[in-house]
C-alpha positions in Angstrom: 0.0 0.0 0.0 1.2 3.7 -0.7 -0.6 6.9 -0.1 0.3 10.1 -2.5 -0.5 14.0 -1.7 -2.1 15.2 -5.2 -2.3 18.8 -5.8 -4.7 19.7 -8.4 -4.4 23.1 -10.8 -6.9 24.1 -13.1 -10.7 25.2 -13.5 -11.0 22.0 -10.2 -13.4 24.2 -8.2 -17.6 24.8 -9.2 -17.5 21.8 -11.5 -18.2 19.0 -9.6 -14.3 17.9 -9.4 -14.6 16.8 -5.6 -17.9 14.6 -6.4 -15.8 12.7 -9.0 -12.9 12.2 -7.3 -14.6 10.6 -4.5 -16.4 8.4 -6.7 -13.1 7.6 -8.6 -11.5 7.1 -5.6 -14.7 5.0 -3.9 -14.9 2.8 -7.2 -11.2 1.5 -6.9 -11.8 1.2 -2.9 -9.3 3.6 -2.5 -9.1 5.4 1.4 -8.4 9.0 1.4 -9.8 12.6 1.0 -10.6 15.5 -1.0 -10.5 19.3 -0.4 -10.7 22.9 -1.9 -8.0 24.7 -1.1 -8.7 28.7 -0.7 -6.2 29.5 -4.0 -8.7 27.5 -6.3 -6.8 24.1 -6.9 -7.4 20.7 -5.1 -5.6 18.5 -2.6 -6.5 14.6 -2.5 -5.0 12.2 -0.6 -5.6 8.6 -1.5 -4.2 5.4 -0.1 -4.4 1.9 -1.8 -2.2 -0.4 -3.9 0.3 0.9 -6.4 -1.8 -0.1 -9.5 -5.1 1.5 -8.3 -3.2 4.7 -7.3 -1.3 4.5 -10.9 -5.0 4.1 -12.2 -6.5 7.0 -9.7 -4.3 9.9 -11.1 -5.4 9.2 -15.1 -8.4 9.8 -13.9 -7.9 13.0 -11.6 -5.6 14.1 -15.1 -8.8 13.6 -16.8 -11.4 14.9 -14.5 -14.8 15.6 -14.2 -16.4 16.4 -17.4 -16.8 19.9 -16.6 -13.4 20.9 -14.8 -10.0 21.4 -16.7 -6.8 20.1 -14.9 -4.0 22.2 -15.8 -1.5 20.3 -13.3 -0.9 17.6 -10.8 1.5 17.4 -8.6 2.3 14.3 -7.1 3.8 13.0 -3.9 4.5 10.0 -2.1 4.0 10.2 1.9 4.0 8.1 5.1 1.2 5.7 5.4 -1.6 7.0 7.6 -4.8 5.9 9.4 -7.9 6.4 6.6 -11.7 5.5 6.9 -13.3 5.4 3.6 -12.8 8.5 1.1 -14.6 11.6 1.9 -14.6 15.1 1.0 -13.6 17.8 2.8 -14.5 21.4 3.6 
């Protein structure tokens, strides 16, 4: 298992980017969250095998069909405790 830090640039915000992520991220029974950040991009954290996570970011690269991801940037962290995937305020 790995966990990654995504941030997400781009029109991410007002177009439903959160909601997909989560059911990306939910679909692939990944563990994790999802978050606004106040300078308009995204942060997801996600935790699960190496070939889900692989398979997670082509889809945050994609995106919801109305957002536009500019940018991902992607790290690798520590493991930590998660409980499902959720979004967060």
């Amino acid at each position: 298992m790995i966990q990654v830090h995504l941030h997400v640039t781009g029109k991410v915000q007002g177009v439903w980017f959160r909601a997909y992520t989560r059911d990306c991220a939910i679909a692939m029974k990944l563990e994790g969250w999802v978050r606004n950040d106040r300078d308009g991009s995204v942060h997801i954290v996600a935790v699960g095998t190496k070939e889900k996570i692989d398979q997670f970011i082509l889809q945050v690269k994609t995106g919801s069909p109305q957002s536009q991801v500019d940018h991902v940037h992607i790290s690798e962290e520590t493991l930590s405790d998660h409980n499902g995937f959720e979004i967060r305020k």
